[in-house]
C-alpha positions in Angstrom: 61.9 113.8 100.0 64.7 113.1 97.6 67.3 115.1 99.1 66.4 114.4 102.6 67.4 110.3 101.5 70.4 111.2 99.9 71.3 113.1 102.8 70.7 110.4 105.3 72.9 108.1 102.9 75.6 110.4 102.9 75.7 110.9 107.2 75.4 106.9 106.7 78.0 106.5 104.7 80.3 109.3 106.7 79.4 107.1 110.1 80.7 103.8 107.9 83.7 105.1 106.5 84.9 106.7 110.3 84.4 103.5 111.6 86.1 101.3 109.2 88.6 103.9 108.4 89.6 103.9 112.4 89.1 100.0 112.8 91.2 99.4 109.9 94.3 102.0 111.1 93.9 101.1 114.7 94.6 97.2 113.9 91.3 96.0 115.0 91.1 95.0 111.4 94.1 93.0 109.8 95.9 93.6 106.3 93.3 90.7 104.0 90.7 90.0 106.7 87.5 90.1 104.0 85.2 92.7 104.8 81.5 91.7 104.6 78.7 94.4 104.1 76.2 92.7 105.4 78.0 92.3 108.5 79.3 95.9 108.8 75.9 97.2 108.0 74.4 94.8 110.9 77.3 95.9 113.0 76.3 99.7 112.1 72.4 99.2 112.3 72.4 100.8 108.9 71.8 99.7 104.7 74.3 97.9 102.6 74.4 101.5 100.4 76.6 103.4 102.6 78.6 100.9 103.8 79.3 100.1 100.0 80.4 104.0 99.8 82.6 103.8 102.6 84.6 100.9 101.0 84.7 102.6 98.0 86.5 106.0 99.6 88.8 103.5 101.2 90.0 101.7 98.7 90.6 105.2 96.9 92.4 105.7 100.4 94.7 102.3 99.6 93.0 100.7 102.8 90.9 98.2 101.2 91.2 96.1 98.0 88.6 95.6 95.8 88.5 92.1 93.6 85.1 90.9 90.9 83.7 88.4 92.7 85.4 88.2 95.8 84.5 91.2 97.4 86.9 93.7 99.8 89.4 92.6 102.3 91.8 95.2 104.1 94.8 96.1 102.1 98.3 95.1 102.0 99.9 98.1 100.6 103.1 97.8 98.3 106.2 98.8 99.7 107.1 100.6 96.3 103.6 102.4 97.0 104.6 103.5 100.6 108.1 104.4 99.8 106.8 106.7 96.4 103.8 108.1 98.9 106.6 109.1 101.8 109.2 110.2 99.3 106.8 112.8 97.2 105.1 114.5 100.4 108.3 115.2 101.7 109.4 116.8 99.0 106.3 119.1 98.3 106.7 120.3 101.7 110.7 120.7 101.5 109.1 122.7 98.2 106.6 124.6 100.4 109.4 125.5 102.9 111.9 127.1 100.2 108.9 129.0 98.9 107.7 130.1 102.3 111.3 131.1 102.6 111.1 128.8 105.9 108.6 131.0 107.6 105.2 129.7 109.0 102.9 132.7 110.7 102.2 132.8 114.3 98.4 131.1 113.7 100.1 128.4 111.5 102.8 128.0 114.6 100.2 127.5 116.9 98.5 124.9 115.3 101.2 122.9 114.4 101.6 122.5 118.9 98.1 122.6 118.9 99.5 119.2 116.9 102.0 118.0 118.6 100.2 118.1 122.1 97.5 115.7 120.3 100.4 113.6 119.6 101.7 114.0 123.3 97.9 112.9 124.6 97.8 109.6 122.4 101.6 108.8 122.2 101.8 105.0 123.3 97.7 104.1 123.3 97.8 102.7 120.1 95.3 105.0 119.0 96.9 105.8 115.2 93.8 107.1 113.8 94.1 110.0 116.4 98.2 110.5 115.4 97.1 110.5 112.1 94.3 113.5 112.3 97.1 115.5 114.2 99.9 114.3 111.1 97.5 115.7 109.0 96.7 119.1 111.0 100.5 119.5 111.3 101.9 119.0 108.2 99.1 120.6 106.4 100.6 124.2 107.8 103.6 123.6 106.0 101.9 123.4 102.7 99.9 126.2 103.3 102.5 128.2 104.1 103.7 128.5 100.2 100.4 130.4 99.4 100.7 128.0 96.4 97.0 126.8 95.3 98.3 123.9 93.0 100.8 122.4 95.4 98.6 122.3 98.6 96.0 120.5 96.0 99.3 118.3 94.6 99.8 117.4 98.2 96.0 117.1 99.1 95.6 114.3 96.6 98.0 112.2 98.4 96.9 112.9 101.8 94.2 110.4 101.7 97.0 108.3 101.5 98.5 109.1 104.9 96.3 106.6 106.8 97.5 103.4 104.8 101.5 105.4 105.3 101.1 105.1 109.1 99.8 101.5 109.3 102.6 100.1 106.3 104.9 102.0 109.1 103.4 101.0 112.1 103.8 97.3 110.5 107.4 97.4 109.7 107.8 98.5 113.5 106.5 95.3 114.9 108.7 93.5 112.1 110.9 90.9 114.3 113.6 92.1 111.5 113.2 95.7 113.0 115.9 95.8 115.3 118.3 94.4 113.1 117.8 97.1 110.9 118.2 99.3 112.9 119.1 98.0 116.5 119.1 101.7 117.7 116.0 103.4 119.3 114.1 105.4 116.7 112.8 108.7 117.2 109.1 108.1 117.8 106.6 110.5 116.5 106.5 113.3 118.8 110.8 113.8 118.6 110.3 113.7 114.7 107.8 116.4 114.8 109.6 118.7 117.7 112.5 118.6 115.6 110.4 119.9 112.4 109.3 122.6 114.3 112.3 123.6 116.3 113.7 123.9 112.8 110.8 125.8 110.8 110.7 128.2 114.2 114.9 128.8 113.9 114.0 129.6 110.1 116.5 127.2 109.5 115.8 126.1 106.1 118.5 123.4 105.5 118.1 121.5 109.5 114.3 121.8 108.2 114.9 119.9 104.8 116.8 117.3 107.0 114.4 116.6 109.6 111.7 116.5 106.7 114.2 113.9 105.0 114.6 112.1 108.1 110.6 112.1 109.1 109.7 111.0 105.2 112.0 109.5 102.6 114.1 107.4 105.1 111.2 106.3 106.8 109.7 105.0 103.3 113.0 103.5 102.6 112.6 101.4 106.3 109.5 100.3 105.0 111.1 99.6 101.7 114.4 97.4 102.9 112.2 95.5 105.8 109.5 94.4 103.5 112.8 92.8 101.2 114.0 91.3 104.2 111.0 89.8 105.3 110.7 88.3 101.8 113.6 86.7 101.6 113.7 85.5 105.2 109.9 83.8 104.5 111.9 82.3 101.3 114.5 81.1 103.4 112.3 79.5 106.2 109.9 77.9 103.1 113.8 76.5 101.4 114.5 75.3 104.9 110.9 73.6 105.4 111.0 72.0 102.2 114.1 70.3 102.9 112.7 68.7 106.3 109.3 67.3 104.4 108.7 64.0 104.7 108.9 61.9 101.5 105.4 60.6 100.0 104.5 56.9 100.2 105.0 56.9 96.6 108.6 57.8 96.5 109.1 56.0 99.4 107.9 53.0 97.8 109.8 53.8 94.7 113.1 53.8 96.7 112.4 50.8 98.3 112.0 48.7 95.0 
C-alpha cells in the first residue's frame, strides 16, 4: 500500500514539474512571479507534496528560487551563471569531438535530423520547451560520441541547466538593446544547428569547434554584455528620473524662507 502512494506521488510530482517546467520556459510564467502551491496544486487537481517536489527539481534546474519565508518565485538567472553554463558545455563537446576524432555513427547522425526537423516543426511558435527536448536530443549525440562515461555524466550534470540557458537567451533576444548589439540578423536555431552537423558530417574538426564556439560561448557572452548594458541603461534612466523629481514641500518651504 506503501509503494503504490509513493508511486502515485512520484507520477504526481512528474505531471507538476512538466507543467511548470514548460509554463515557466514557454513565458507563460515570468522571471519573479511567486509561485503558490496551493494554487498550482488546485490548478493540477493534485496535493501540495508533489507540487512541493516539482519546485524543488526546478530550482536544482536554476528555474525557480527558493527564499525562508517567502516561498518560490520563477528565477532570474545570473548572467555570470548563463555565460559559465554556455561556455563549459561547449567545451565538453569540442572535447567529445577531438576524442571522437570528429566522427558520429550513422544512428547518432540520424538522430541529430531526427533533431533538427523537431526544431524545423516548432521554429517560430514560441514553443521553447519543445526546441529545448530536441537541444537536448541533438547535442546529447555529440557527447556520446567520445565513449567517455565521466564526460557524458560531466555534461549530464549541467544539462538540467539547459532549460533556464534557453529562456536567459530567449530574454536577451527581446532586449530593446538587442539590435544595437548586434544590428545584424542572427542565425536562429535551426542555421546554428545545420551548421554543427554539416561540419561533424564533413569530419571537419576545426569548422566543428567554430560553429560549437559560435552556438555556445558567444552566445553566453551576448547574454553577458546585454545584461551590462541593460544595467547601466536602467542606471541611466533612474540618474535621469531623479533629476526631473519634483522637490518636497519641505525643501520647498525651506527655499522659500
Amino acid at each position: 500500500m506503501k509503494k503504490d502512494s509513493a508511486v502515485t506521488r512520484n507520477s504526481y510530482s512528474e505531471k507538476a514539474l512538466l507543467y511548470l517546467r514548460e509554463q515557466i520556459i514557454n513565458g507563460n510564467l515570468h522571471p519573479q512571479e511567486k509561485l503558490i502551491e496551493s494554487d498550482i496544486a488546485q490548478a493540477l487537481g493534485i496535493s501540495r507534496g508533489p507540487v512541493r517536489d516539482a519546485l524543488k527539481q526546478l530550482a536544482v534546474e536554476g528555474l525557480v528560487d527558493y527564499q525562508p519565508n517567502k516561498g518560490c518565485t520563477v528565477a532570474l538567472i545570473s548572467p555570470r551563471d548563463a555565460y559559465e553554463v554556455f561556455f563549459l558545455r561547449g567545451n565538453l563537446e569540442k572535447l567529445a569531438l577531438e576524442k571522437s576524432g570528429c566522427h558520429i555513427g550513422d544512428y547518432g547522425i540520424f538522430v541529430m535530423e531526427t533533431a533538427l526537423d523537431e526544431m524545423r516543426a516548432v521554429s517560430g511558435t514560441e514553443n521553447t520547451m519543445a526546441e529545448v527536448n530536441a537541444d537536448e536530443k541533438f547535442h546529447r549525440q555529440i557527447v556520446l560520441a567520445s565513449q567517455m562515461d565521466r564526460l557524458v555524466k560531466m555534461w549530464e550534470l549541467l544539462s538540467p541547466l539547459n532549460g533556464a540557458m534557453f529562456l536567459s537567451l530567449k530574454n536577451a533576444n527581446n532586449s530593446p538593446l538587442a539590435k544595437v548589439l548586434d544590428p545584424t540578423r542572427r542565425r536562429d536555431l535551426v542555421t546554428s544547428h545545420e551548421m554543427i552537423l554539416n561540419a561533424i558530417k564533413k569530419g571537419d574538426l576545426a569548422e566543428a569547434y567554430s560553429q560549437l564556439d559560435t552556438h555556445y560561448t558567444k552566445n553566453g557572452e551576448r547574454v553577458y554584455r546585454l545584461s551590462l548594458m541593460n544595467a547601466s541603461s536602467t542606471l541611466e534612466d533612474t540618474a535621469e528620473n531623479s533629476l526631473h523629481m519634483p522637490q518636497s514641500k519641505a525643501l520647498l518651504e525651506g527655499t522659500a524662507e
